[in-house]
N, C-alpha and C positions, 0 to 999 in steps of 0.2 A: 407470479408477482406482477402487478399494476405498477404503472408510474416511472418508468424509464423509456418503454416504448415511444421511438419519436424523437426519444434525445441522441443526442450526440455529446461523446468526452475523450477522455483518455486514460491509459493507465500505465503507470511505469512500471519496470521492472517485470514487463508481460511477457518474457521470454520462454520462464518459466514458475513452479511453484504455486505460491498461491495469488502472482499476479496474472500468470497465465487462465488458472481458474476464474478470475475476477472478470477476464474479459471476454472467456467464452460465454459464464455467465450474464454478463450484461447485454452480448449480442443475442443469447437466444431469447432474452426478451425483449427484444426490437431495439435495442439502441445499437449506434454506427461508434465501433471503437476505432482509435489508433491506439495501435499497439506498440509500445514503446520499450525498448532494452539497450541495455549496453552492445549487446552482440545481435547484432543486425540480422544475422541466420535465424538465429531462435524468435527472433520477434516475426518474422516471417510466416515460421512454421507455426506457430499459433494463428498468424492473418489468416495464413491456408487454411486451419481448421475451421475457423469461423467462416472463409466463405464457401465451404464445402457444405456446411450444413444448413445455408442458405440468409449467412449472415453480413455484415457492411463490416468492414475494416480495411486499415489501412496500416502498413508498418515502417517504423522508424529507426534506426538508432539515434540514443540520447545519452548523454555521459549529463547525471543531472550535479558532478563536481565542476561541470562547467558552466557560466554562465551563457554565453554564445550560446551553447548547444541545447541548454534549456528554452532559453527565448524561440530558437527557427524550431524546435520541435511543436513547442506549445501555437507558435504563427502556423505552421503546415500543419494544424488538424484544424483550427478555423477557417483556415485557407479551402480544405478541403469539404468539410462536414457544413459551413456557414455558418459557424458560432458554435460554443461550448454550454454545454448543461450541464457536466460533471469530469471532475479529475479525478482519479483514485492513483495519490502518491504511493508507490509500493516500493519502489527499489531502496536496496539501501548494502550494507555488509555488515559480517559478523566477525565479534573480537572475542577472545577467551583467555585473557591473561587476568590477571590478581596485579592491582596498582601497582605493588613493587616490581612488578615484572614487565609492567607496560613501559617502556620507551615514550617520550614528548612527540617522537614523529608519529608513532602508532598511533597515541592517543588523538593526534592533532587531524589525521586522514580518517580514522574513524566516525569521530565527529564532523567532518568538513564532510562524508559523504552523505553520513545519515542525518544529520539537522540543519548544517549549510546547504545541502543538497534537498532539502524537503521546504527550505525556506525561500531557494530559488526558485522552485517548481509552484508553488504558491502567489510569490512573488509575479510572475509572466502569468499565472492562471487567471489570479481575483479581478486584473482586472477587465479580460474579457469574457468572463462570466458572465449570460444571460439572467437576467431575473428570476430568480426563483433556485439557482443554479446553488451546485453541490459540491463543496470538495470533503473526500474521504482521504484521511492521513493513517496510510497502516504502520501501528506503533510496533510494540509488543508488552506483553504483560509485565515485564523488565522496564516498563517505561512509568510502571505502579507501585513496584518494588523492584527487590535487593535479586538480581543472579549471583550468585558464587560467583568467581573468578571471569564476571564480564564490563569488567569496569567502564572501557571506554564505552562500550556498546548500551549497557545500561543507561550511562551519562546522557548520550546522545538520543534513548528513549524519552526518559526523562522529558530532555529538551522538547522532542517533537509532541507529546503530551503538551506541553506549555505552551508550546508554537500555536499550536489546536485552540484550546480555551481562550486564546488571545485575541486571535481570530476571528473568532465565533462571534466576541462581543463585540470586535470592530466591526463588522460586515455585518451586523442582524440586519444595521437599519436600512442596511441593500437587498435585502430579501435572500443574502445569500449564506447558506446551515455550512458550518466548518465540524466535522465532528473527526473522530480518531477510533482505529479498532484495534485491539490490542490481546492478538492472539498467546495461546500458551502454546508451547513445544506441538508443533506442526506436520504432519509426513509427507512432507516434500521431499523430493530430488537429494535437497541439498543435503535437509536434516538426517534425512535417512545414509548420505554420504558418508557428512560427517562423524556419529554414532558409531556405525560400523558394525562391528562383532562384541562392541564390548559391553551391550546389555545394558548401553543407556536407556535406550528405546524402553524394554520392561520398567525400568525402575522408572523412568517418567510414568507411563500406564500405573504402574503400582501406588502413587501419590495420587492420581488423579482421582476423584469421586467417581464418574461415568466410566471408570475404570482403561480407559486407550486413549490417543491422542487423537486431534481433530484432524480429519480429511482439512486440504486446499478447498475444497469446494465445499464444506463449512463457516470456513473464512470466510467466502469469496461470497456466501449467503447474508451473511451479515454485511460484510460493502454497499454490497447491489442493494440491500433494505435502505440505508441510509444514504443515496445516491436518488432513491426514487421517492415520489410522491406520499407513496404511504410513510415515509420520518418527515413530514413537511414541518411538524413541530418539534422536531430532536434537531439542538445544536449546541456545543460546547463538551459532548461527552468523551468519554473514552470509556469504549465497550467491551467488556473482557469476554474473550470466545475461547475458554479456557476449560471447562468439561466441570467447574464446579471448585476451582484452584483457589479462587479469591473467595471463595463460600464462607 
């Protein structure tokens, strides 16, 4: 892939998953990441993998539910890199309760982390964005439609969906592409955690058209496309990387 080589950004949530993916792949095609997480270990050991393979990174922790900790992360990769060409917001968490079962405090921290947290990280990004510069908001396909029993988490998809399109059409006339990718059921770490033994895993594969779910570095393929030169005219989308879900 063309068109990130050269730049420089960041990515949250690079600890692990399919931010982790996002940012190896961005460095093996010449761009200088920071790598950003809440757990400063894991963000680490992704840095090391990238410079082991003879890539630029830098790692941070960032709690993107704070404002302070948003701002010096997004200053300490300009600080470092000399300006931003692309952010890819990843981090965020997951809820699986049915409204009646959600609490106001759950509802209220779910939300505050995935769309106050995605509005912050946007916020300190757009405005030291280079010309031409990129942010990628990773939603979920729950940010297009209804999940079962993920109310607050859906909500908060939703939102960052709207945050994106909003965006997009403030900033075109800066040269700078806001877009959203919006994966379906993923095999991360996490996904795979939480699943378990109980034959989610198949029964997602069994909905799915392409018949399995998406590797992290399928994600992470689609980011790095709209992060780099080749989407220089894709802005305001949300991209479903979902195996054929929304078909």
């Amino acid at each position: 892939m063309t068109g990130v080589a050269g730049k420089a950004g960041l990515v949250t949530g690079a600890g692990s998953g399919i931010g982790r993916a996002t940012a190896i792949e961005l460095a093996r095609h010449g761009a200088s990441v920071a790598v950003l997480d809440i757990d400063e270990i894991t963000a680490t050991e992704t840095a090391e993998m990238i410079s082991e393979n003879g890539g630029t990174a830098l790692a941070a922790a960032i709690d993107i539910a704070d404002e302070g900790s948003v701002r010096a992360a997004v200053e300490r990769t300009v600080a470092a890199f000399g300006g931003l060409d692309f952010a890819v917001n990843n981090a965020g968490m997951s809820s699986h309760r049915k409204l009646g079962q959600t609490s106001p405090a759950e509802f209220e921290r779910v939300v505050h982390v995935n769309l106050t947290g995605t509005f912050l990280c946007m916020k300190y990004e757009l405005p030291l964005l280079n010309a031409g510069g990129a942010i990628v908001n990773i939603a979920s396909n729950g940010g297009l439609y209804a999940i079962p029993q993920a109310t607050a988490y859906v909500a908060a998809k939703h939102g960052i969906v709207g945050l994106t399109k909003v965006a997009a059409v403030d900033y075109a006339p800066e040269g700078i592409r806001v877009n959203a990718v919006c994966p379906g059921p993923t095999r991360t770490p996490g996904f795979e955690k939480f699943a378990g033994d109980t034959g989610m895993i198949e029964r997602q594969e069994a909905i799915t058209p392409l018949g399995r779910l998406a590797t992290p570095e399928e994600v992470a393929a689609a980011a790095v496309w709209l992060c780099s030169d080749a989407a220089s005219y894709v802005t305001g989308i949300a991209l479903s990387v979902d195996g054929g879900r929304r078909a």
